[in-house]
N, C-alpha and C positions, 0 to 999 in steps of 0.2 A: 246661546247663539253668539259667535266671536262677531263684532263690529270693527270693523276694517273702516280705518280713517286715512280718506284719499286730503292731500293737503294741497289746495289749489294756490297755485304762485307763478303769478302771470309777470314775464320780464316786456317790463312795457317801458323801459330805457337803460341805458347801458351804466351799469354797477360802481358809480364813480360821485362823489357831492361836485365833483367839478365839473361841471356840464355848463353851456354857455347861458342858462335863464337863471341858472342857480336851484336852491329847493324849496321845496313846499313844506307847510310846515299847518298842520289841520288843526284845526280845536272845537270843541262840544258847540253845541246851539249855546248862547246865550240864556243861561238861568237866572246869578247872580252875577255875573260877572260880564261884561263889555271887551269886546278885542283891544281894546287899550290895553289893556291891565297884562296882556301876552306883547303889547311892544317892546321894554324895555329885554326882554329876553331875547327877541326877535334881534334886536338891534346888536344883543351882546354874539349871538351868534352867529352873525355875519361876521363881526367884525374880529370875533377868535378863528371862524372856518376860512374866512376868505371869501366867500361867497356869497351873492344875493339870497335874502330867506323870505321869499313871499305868505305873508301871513293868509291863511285860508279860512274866514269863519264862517260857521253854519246858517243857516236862516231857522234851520227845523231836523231831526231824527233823521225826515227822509234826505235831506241836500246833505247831512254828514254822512250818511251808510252811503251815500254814490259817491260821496269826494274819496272817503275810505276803499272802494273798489277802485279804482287809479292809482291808488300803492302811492300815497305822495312817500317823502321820504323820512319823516317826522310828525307823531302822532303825536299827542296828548288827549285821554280821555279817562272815562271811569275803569276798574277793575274791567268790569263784563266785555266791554267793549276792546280794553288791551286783550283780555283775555281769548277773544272771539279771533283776532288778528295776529295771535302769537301760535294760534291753535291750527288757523284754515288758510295762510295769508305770509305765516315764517317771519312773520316781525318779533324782533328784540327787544324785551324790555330793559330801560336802561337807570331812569332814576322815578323815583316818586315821593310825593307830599308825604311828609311822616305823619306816625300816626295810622289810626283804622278808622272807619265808620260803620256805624249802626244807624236801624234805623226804629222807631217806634210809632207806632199805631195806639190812636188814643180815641178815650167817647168823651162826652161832657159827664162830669161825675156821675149824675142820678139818671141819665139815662137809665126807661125803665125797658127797654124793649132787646138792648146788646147786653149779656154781663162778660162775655169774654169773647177772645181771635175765631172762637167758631164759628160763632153767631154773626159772623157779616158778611154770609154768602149774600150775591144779589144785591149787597149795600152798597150805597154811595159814600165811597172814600175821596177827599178835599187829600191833595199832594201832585208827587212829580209822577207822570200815568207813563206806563211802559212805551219803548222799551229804554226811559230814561231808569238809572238804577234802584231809584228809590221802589217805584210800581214794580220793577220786575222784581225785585226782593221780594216786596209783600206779596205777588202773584204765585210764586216759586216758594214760600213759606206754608201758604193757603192750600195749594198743593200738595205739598207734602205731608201736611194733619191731613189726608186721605179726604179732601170735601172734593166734591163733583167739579168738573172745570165748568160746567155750563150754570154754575150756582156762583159763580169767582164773585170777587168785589168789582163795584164798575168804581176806577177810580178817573175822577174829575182832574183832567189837569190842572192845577193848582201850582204855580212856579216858584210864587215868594211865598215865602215863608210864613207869615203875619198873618196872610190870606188866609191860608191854612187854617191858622189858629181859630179867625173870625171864623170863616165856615160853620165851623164845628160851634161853638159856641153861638152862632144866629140860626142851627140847623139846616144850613144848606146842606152841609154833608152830615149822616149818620156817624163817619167816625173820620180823625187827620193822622198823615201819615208825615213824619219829620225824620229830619235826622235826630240825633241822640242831642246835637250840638245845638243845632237851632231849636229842639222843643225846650230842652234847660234857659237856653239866653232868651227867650220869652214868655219864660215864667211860667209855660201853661200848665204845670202841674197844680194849680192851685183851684182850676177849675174843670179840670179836667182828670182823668185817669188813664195812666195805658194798659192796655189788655195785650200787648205782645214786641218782645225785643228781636231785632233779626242778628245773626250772628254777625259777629266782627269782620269785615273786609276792609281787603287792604285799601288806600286811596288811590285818588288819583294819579293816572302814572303819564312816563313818556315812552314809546317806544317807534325804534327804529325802522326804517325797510330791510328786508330780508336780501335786498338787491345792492345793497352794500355790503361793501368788503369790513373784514375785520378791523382793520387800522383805521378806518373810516367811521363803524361803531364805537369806536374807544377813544378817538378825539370826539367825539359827540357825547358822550359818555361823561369824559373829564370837562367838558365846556357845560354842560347841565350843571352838576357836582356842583363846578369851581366857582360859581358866580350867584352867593344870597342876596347882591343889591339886586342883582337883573330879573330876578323873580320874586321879590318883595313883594310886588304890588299882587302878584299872582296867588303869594300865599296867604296874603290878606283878605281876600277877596273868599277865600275858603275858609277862615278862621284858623289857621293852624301857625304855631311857631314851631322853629327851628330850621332847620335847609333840609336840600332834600337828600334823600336818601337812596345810596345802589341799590338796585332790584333786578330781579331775572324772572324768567319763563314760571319758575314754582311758584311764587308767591301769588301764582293768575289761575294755576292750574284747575280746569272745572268749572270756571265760572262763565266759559263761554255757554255753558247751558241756561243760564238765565235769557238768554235772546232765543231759545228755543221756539218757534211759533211766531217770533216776532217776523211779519214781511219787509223790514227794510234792510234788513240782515241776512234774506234768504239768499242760500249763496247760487252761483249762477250756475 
């Protein structure tokens, strides 16, 4: 059967950063990181565009999928979610965190009841619960080793990290779900094992509205690029060095199906 992809792109203001409030400018719920840590960038690119940039932070999954359906004009989020908005929505991706992330899935070593990623249908997984990217990886992993979805892991939202680790370790959860980065910087392989790695995705990125113009994407573009003090605090806050890196529509491509089933994502 061919599937025919209708791409929904609502012009809900006129195609220009020059507009008399200025732009908006979205970013993820609060995980690790605080909307401070997105000022200095805020601030650099008003003052390289011209324009006022009202920073827009989330409360929760569901307050970002509705600020995201208002088309602001300056996103920053995970792969699935650029991916989701480059796919149904005509945003541009423009620069991203360098670097990829994984994600891994661990038990406490002698666990006697899990010995591998099959065996945790129905379990309770301690990490970040869909459709933030960490749970939809593992969801969208679980899946495709052909297990039942009505057997899935129930994962525990779990935000910071460390939590994570205790869980698993005081048995709250059957098994912890991390990045590759934060299970390493907390040591938990020592008392712990993981039973499954997810493939490499790209990071976090920025992308544009589709309701600007060309010229208007490539100052925004070159102002992302051009400024490692203005997003220092922001790369810190992820663990990663170096600046950020150009990116486009392929490096996303596909991974809007990780928000598959997710309802804060259904499109309208």
């Amino acid at each position: 059967m061919q599937i025919i992809r209708i791409t929904f792109f609502f012009v809900l203001m006129a195609p220009a950063l020059a507009i008399a409030s200025g732009f908006v400018f979205s970013v993820p719920p609060a995980v690790r990181d605080e909307p401070a840590v997105y000022e200095p960038l805020r601030d650099h690119l008003a003052r390289t565009l011209g324009e006022p940039v009202h920073l827009q932070s989330a409360r929760d999954w569901s307050d970002y999928a509705k600020a995201l359906k208002k088309a602001p004009e300056l996103v920053f989020g995970p792969p699935h979610v650029i991916a989701w908005l480059t796919a149904w929505y005509r945003y541009q991706p423009l620069a991203r965190l360098p670097g990829s992330l994984r994600f891994v899935t661990f038990i406490r070593r002698h666990h006697q009841q899990i010995l591998q990623f099959s065996e945790i249908g129905g379990r309770r997984v301690c990490g970040e619960a869909p459709p933030g990217l960490g749970g939809a990886t593992l969801i969208s992993d679980f899946a495709a080793a052909g297990r039942a979805p009505l057997r899935s892991p129930r994962v525990l939202d779990t935000p910071e990290p460390r939590a994570v680790l205790q869980g698993v370790l005081r048995s709250r959860c059957d098994a912890g779900l991390l990045s590759t980065g934060d299970y390493q910087r907390l040591g938990g392989d020592g008392a712990t094992r993981v039973i499954h790695q997810s493939q490499a995705l790209p990071h976090y990125a920025f992308a544009a509205s589709g309701l600007l113009e060309r010229e208007q994407l490539e100052r925004l573009r070159a102002a992302l690029l051009s400024a490692p003090e203005a997003t220092r605090s922001l790369r810190e806050s992820y663990g990663v060095r170096g600046a950020l890196r150009n990116t486009g529509p392929a490096a996303f491509a596909g991974l809007e199906d990780l928000l598959s089933g997710q309802w804060q994502f259904r499109l309208p």
